[in-house]
C-alpha positions in Angstrom: -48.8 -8.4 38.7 -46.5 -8.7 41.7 -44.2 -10.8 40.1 -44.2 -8.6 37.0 -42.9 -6.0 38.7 -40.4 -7.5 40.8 -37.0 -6.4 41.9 -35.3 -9.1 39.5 -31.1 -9.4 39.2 -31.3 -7.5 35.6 -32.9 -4.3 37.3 -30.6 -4.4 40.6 -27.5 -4.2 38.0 -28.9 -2.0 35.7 -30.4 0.7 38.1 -27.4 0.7 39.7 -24.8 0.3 36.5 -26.9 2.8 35.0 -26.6 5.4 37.5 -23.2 4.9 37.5 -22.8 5.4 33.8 -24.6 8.5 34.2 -22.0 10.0 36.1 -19.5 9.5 34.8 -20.4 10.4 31.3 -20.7 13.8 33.1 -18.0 14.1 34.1 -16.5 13.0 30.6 -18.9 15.7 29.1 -17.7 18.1 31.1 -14.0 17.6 30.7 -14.0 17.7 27.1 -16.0 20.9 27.0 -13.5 22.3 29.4 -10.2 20.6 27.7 -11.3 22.1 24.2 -12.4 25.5 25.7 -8.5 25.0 27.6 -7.2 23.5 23.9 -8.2 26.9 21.8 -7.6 29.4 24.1 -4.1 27.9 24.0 -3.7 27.3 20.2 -5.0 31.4 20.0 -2.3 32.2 22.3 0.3 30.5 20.9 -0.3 30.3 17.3 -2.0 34.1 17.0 -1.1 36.8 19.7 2.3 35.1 20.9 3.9 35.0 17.2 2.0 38.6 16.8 3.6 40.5 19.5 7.0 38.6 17.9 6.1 40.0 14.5 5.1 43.8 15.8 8.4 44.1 18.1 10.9 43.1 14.8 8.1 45.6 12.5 9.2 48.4 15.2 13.2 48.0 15.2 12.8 48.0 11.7 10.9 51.1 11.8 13.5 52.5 14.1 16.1 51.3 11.8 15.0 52.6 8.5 14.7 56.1 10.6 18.4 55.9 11.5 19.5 54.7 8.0 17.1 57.9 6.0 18.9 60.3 8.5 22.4 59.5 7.3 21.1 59.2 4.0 20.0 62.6 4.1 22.5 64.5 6.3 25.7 62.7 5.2 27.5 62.9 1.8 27.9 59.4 0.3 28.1 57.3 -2.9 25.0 55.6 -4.1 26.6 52.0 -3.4 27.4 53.0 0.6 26.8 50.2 2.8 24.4 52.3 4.5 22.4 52.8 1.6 22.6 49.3 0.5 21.2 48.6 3.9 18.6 50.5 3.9 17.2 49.6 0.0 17.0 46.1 1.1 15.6 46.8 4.3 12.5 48.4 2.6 12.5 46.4 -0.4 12.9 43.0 1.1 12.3 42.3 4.7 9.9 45.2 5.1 6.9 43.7 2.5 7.9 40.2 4.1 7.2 41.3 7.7 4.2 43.1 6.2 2.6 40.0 4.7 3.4 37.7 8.2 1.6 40.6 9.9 -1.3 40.7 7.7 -1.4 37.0 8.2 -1.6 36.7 11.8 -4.0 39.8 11.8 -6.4 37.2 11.0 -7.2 36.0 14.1 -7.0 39.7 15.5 -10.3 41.2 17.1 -11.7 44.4 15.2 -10.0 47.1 17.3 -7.2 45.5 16.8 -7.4 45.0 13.3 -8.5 48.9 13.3 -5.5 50.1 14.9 -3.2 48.0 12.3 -5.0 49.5 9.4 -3.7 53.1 11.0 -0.6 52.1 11.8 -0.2 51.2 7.8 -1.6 54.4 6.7 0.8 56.3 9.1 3.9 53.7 7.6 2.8 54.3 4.0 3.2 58.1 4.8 6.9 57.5 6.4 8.2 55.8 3.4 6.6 58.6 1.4 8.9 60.6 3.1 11.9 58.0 2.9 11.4 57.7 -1.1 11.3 61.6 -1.9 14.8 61.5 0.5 16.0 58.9 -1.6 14.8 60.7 -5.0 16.2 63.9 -3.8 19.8 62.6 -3.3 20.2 60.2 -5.7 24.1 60.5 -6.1 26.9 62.7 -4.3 26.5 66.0 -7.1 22.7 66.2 -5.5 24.5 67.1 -2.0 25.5 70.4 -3.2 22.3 71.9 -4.9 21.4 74.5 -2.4 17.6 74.1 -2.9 17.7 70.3 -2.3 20.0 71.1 1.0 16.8 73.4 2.3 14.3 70.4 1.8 16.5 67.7 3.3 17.1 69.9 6.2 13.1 70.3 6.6 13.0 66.4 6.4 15.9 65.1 8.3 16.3 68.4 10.7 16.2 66.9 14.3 12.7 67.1 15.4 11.7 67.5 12.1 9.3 65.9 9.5 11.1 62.5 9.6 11.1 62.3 13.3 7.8 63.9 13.8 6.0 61.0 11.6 8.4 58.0 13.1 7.6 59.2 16.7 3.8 58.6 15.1 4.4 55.5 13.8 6.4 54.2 17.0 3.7 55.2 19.0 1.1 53.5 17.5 2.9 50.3 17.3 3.2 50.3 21.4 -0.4 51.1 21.6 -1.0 48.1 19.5 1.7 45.8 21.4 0.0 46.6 24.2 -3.5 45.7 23.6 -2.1 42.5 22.5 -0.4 41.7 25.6 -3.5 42.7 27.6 -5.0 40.2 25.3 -2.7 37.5 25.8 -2.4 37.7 29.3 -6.5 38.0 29.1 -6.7 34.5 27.3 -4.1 33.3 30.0 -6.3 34.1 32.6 -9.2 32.3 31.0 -7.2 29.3 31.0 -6.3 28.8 34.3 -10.3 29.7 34.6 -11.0 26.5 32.8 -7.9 24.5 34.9 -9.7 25.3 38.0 -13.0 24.6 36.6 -11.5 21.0 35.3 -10.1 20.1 38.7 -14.0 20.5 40.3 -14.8 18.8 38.1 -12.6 15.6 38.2 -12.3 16.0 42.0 -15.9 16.4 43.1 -17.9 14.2 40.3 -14.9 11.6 41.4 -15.8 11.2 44.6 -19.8 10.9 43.8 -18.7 8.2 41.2 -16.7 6.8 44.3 -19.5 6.9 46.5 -21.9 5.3 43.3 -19.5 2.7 43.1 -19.6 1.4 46.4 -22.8 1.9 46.8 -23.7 -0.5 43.3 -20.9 -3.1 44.8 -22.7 -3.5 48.3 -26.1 -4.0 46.0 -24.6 -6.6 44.2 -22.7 -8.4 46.8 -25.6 -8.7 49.0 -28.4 -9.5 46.4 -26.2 -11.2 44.1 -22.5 -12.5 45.1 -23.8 -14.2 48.3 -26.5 -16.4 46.5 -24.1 -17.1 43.7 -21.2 -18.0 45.8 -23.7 -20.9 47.6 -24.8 -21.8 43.6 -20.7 -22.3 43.0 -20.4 -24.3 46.1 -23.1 -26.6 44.7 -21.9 -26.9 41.1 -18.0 -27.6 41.8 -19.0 -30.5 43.5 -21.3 -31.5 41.5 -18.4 -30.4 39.1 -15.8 -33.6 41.3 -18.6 -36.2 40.9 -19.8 -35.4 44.6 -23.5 -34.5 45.4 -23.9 -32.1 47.8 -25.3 -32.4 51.6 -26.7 -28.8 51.9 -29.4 -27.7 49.7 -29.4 -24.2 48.3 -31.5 -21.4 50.1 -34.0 -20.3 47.3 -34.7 -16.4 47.4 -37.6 -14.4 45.3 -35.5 -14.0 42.4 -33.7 -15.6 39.1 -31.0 -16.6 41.5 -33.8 -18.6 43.4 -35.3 -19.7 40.3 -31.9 -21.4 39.6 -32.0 -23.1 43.1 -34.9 -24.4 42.8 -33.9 -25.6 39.8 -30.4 -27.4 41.2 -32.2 -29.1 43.8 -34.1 -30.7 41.4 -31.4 -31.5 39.0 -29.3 -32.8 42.1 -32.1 -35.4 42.8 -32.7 -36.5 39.3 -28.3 -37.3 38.8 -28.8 -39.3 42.0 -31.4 -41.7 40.3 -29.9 -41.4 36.9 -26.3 -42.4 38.8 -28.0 -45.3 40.4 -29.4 -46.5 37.3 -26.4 -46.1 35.2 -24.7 -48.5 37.6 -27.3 -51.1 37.3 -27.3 -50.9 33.3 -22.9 -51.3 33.3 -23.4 -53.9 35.9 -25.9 -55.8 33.0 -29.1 -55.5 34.5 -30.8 -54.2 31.9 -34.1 -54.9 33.4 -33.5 -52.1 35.8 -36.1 -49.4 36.2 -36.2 -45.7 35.7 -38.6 -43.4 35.8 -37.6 -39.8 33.8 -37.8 -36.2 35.3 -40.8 -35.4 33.1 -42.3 -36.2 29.5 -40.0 -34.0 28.0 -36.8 -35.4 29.9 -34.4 -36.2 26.7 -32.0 -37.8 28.8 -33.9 -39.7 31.0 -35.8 -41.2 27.8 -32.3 -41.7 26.2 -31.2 -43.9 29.0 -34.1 -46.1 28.5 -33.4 -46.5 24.8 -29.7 -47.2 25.6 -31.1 -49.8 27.9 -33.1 -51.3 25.2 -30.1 -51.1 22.5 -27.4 -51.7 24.2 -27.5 -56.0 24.5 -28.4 -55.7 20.9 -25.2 -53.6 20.1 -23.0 -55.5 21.9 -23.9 -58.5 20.1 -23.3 -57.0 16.6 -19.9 -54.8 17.1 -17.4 -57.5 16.9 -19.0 -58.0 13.5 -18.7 -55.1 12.4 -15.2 -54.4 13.7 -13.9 -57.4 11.6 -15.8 -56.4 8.2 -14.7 -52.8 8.3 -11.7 -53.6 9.1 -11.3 -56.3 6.1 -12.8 -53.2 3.7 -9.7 -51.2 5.1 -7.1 -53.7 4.5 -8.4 -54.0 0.6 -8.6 -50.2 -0.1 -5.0 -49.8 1.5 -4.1 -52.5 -1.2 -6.0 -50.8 -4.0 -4.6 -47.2 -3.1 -0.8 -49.0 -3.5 -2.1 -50.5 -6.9 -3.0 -47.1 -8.1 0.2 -45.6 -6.8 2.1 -47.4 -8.7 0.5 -47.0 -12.0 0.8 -43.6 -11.2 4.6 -43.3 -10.7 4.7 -45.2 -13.8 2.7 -43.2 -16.1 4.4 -40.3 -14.7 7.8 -41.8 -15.8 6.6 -43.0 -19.2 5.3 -39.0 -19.8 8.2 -37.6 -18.7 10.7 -39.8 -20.4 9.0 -38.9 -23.4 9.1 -35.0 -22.8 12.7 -35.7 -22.3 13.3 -37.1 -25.4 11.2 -34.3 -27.1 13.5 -31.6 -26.0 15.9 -33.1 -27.3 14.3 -33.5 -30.5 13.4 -29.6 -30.1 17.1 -28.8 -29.5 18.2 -30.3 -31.8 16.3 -27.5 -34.3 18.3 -24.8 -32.7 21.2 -23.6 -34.0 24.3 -24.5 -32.0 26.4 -21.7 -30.5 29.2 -22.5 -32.3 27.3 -21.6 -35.6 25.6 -18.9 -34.1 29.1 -17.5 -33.7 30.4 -17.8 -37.0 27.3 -16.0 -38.5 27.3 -13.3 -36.0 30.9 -13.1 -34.2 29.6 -10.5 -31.5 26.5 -12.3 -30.2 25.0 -14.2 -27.4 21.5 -16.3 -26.6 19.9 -16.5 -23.3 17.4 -19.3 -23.4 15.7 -20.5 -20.4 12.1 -22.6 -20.7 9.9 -23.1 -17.8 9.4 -26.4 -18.6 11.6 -29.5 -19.7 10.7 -28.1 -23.7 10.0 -25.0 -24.5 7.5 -22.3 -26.6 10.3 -19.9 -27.2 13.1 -20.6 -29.6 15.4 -18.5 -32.2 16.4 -18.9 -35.7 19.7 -18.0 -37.1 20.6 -18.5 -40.8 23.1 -17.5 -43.1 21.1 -16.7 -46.8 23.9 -15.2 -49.4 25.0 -12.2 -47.7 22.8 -11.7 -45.5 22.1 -13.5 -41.9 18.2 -13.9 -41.3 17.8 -14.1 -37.1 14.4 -15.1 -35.0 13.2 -14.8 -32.1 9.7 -16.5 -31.8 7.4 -16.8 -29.0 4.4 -19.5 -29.3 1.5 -19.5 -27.8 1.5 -21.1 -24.5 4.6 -23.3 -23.1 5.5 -26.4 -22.0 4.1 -29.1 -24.7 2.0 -27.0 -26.7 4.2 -24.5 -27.2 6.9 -27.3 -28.3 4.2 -28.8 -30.7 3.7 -24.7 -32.2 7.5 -24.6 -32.1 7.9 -26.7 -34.9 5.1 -25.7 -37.2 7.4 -22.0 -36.9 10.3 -24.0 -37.5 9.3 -25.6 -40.4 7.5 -22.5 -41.5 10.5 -20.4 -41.8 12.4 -22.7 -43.4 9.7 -22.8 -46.4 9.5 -19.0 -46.4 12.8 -18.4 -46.6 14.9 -21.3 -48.0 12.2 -22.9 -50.3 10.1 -19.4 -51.3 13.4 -17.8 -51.5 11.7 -14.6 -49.4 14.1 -12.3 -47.8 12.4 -8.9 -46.7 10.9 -9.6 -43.3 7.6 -8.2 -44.0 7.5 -11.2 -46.6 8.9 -13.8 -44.2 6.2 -13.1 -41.7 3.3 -13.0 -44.3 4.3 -16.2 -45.9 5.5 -17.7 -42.5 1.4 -16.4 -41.4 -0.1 -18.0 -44.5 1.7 -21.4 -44.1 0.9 -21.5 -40.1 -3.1 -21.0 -40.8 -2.8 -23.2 -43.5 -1.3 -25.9 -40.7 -3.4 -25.1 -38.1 -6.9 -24.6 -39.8 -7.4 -27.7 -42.5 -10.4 -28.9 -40.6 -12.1 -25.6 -40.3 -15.8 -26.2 -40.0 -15.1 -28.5 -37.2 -13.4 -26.4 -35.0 -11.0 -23.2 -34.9 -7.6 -23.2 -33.8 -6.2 -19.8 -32.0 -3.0 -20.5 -31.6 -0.5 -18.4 -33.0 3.2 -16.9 -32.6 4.7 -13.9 -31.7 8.2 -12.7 -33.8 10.7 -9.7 -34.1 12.1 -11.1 -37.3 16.1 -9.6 -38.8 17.9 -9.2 -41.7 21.1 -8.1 -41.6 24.0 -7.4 -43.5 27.3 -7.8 -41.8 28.9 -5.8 -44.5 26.9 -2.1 -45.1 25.7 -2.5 -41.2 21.7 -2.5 -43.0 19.4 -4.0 -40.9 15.7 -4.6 -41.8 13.1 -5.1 -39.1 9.3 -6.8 -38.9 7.7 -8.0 -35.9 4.6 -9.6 -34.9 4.2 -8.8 -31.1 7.8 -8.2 -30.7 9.7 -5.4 -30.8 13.4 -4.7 -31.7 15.6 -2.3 -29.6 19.2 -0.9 -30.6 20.8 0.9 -28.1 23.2 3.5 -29.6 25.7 5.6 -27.3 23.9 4.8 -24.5 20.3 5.8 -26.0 17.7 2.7 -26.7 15.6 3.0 -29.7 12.5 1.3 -29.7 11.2 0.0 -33.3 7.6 -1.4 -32.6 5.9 -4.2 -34.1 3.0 -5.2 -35.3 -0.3 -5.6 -33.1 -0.9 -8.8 -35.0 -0.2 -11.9 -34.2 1.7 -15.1 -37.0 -0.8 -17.5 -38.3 -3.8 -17.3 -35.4 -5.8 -15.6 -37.6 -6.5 -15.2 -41.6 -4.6 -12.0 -43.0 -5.0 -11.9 -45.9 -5.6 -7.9 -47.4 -2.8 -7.0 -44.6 0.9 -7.2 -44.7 3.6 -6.6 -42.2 5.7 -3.1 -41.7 9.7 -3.1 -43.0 12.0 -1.1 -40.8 15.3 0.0 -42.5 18.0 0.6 -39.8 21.4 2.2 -40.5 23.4 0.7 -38.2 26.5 2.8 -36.3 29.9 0.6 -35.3 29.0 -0.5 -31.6 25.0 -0.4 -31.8 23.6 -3.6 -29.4 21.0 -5.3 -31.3 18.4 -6.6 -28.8 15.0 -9.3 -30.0 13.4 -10.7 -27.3 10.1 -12.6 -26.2 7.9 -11.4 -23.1 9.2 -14.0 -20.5 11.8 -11.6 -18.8 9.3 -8.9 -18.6 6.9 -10.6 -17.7 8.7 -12.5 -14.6 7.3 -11.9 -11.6 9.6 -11.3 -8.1 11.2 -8.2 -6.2 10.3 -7.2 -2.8 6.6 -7.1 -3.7 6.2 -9.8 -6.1 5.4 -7.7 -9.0 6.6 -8.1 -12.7 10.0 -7.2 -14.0 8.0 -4.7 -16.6 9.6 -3.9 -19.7 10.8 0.0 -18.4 13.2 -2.2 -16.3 14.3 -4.0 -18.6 15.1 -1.4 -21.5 17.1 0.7 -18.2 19.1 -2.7 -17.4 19.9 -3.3 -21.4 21.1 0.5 -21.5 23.3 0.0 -18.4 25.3 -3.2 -20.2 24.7 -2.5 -24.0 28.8 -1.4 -23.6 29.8 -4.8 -21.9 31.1 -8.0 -24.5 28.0 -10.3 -25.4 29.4 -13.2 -22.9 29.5 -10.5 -19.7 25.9 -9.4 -21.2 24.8 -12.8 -21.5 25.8 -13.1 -17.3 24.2 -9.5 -16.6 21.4 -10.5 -17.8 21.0 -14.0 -16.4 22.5 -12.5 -12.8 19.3 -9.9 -12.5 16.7 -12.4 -13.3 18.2 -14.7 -10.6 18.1 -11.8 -7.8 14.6 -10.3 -9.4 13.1 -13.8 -9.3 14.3 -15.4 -5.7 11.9 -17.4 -4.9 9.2 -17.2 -7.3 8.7 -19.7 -9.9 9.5 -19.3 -13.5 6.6 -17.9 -15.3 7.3 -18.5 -18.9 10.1 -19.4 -21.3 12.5 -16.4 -21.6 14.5 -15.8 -24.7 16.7 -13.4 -25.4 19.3 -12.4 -28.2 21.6 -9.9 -28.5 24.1 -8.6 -31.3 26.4 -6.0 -31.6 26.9 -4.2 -35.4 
């Protein structure tokens, strides 16, 4: 029971930490009630009865102003437009239901009576500009001055001590009674301030002394119940820490600290006969004995067992040395091997890729032909990989020039294989089916694609298709006729882009049939830019933040050059995907054509 309820380490700190924590959470406690208290007694002064008694001194030289202003009004003979007049119209009109309204505002924070008082002092103002409008009404131009019935009443009004001065004297009154009850106010909250102040500084100077006197009180605790022992403990342990066993032994106290002593002692006299033994099993006598702390000594058994082992070790380590080291030699050979199969099957693949784009350029029109179909023209073609998923399709058919641009599914190899099938397909639809009208390109173009790609349909389904803003133009009568599949066509036209959308369909991934694509007939203008595109530069991601081009940027940059020749466009174009993309990597071919009408 006794040691139960001992004086241990734990409850030395904590009775005395405790205590200390106590103290000064009062003291926290008590500052912030007094700091907030301090806090809105300032923010009512200062954002209430300081802006209040600002608002009530500029409502009385108003007041006193507008009295001055309806006297001359009345007594002197003047034109409607007199700057006096003027003066005082916008005076009442203006700045009078503006100070009003601030007043009204700040009357929020007001205490009744003073809230009371205000609602007089508007009664009594409502009255005086009663009295100001019947003036004004009375002698509304300079023929009222002479009517000898409107002289009597303005001299009642405007007589000196009369009607008019009687009710401003009222009003002016009022208005200082109010000012001051709000400085009595204001200097009342002051007062309260410095109340709190004072009541702060007992409290920080006071409670910090009895946290000072806690504190040294908890420090002399723990130095002499605590520090002392552990300092003896430290002694112990860095030498132990060099390799050197101490002399002394520790003075064991009633305790954890003398607990841990104990403890030591006993762990210094076991490392003296585990030292000694260790020395006799490196020397090689590995009949040495030992005898462990306890059953349940782990180290002391595990020396025993090293004893045991370690001949048999020894013995067997030079053997295994020389066959791992034999397995490591024939790996590093087989890694090489591999290597350079590798690096040659890399070559082989690439060699061929090579040679496919050049098998894939050589389906796309050269720029020299491209010119002499459509004089005005450029192609900006870029593919993320050595071939490409995007290319165009220009062709001269009677009078008319047929232009592509087409957008495979995926890139790379794939979309080089789907390349050709579009190829090929628009070559059938329009050279060998003799079809002309885009919304028949594209349908045939879609039937020979599914045809291609689905002849073995029950084993598996192919959903690959492509997208296509497909043209037909005539150079001569500036017609142009639209379809796409994906793809829209824009024309920019003095400055304005119009947008002609496509179709939410896709060429030969799926079976139309029962649906056809839409025609659009353009009438084009002299000077219209003629843009068909695929998603790449939209979709390229760079920027500040990484983010994609987006296809709002990119009809706002085709506005801003659609008046440049088709070569500058061409370097426009090519100079803001550089800068947009830094350092990001291409993220799928980009094609681009444009034309001008």
């Amino acid at each position: 029971m006794a040691s139960r309820f001992r004086m241990t380490i734990g409850r030395k700190i904590g009775m005395g930490f405790g205590l200390f924590i106590f103290f000064a959470l009062l003291v926290v406690v008590l500052t912030n009630r007094t700091l907030e208290r301090s806090r809105e007694i300032n923010e009512q002064i200062n954002k209430v009865y300081s802006p209040s008694v600002d608002a009530l001194v500029r409502l009385r030289n108003l007041v006193v102003n507008a009295h001055v202003l309806i006297k001359y009004w009345a007594q002197v003979e003047s034109r409607t437009d007199a700057r006096e007049k003027m003066t005082l119209v916008e005076l009442t009109e203006r700045d009078l239901p503006a100070l009003l309204d601030r007043v009204d505002t700040l009357s929020a924070g007001w205490d009744r009576e003073e809230v009371a008082r205000l609602a007089g002092i508007y009664a009594e103002l409502d009255r005086l500009f009663a009295m100001h409008s019947r003036v004004k009404n009375m002698l509304p131009s300079m023929e009222s001055y002479k009517d000898p019935m409107v002289w009597l009443e303005r001299n009642e009004l405007a007589e000196e001590g009369g009607v008019l001065d009687v009710q401003t004297e009222l009003v002016l009154e009022e208005l200082d009674h109010l000012l001051e009850m709000q400085e009595n106010r204001r200097k009342e909250l002051g007062g309260s301030m410095l109340v709190s102040f004072d009541s702060l500084k007992f409290f920080v100077l006071y409670m910090g002394l009895a946290l000072i006197a806690i504190g040294l009180v908890v420090s002399w605790l723990i130095v002499r119940g605590i520090v002392r022992p552990v300092h003896s403990l430290r002694h112990v342990l860095l030498s132990l820490g060099r390799g050197v066993f101490p002399r002394t032994r520790v003075v064991q106290t009633g305790d954890e600290i003398g607990d841990m002593s104990k403890a030591l002692s006993e762990l210094v006299d076991g490392l003296r006969r585990t030292t000694e033994f260790s020395h006799a099993v490196a020397a090689g006598r590995f009949d040495a004995e030992y005898m462990p702390l306890s059953e349940e000594d782990v180290l002391g058994h595990a020396l025993l067992k090293m004893r045991d082992e370690l001949g048999q070790r020894e013995r067997i380590l030079e053997q295994k040395v020389q066959e791992r080291t034999e397995e490591v030699v024939r790996q590093k050979e087989e890694v090489e091997r591999q290597g350079r199969k590798v690096v040659e099957l890399y070559k082989n693949v690439t060699d061929s890729i090579r040679y496919a784009k050049r098998l894939q350029e050589s389906i796309l029109p050269p720029d020299q032909r491209v010119r002499e179909m459509l004089q005005e023209s450029f192609v900006l073609y870029r593919p993320k990989d050595i071939v490409s998923g995007d290319f165009y399709w220009v062709e001269s058919v009677g009078e008319k020039v047929v232009i592509a641009a087409v957008d495979c599914t995926g890139h790379g190899v794939p979309g080089a294989f789907m390349s050709l099938v579009g190829y090929n397909g628009l070559n059938q639809a329009i050279k060998e089916h003799g079809h002309l009208r885009p919304s028949e390109i594209l349908g045939d173009l879609n039937r020979i694609a599914y045809e291609t790609l689905h002849k073995d349909r029950d084993k598996y389904i192919v959903r690959d298709g492509m997208d296509m803003a497909l043209c037909s133009l005539d150079p001569r009568t500036r017609v142009l006729e639209y379809a796409g599949a994906n793809c829209p066509l824009y024309v920019v036209r003095d400055g304005q882009l119009l947008q002609f959308a496509p179709d939410k369909m896709p060429v030969g991934g799926f079976d139309l049939e029962g649906r056809t694509f839409t025609d659009h007939r353009i009438k084009l203008e002299e000077g219209d830019a003629i843009y068909l595109f695929s998603d790449g530069y939209p979709d390229q991601f760079g920027g500040p933040r990484g983010k994609k081009f987006l296809y709002r940027r990119f009809r706002e940059l085709l506005v801003s050059i659609s008046q440049e020749p088709m070569d500058r466009q061409k370097v426009l174009l090519q100079d803001a995907l550089n800068e947009w993309k830094g350092p990001h990597d291409q993220v799928d071919d980009i094609l681009v054509m444009g034309i001008r009408a």
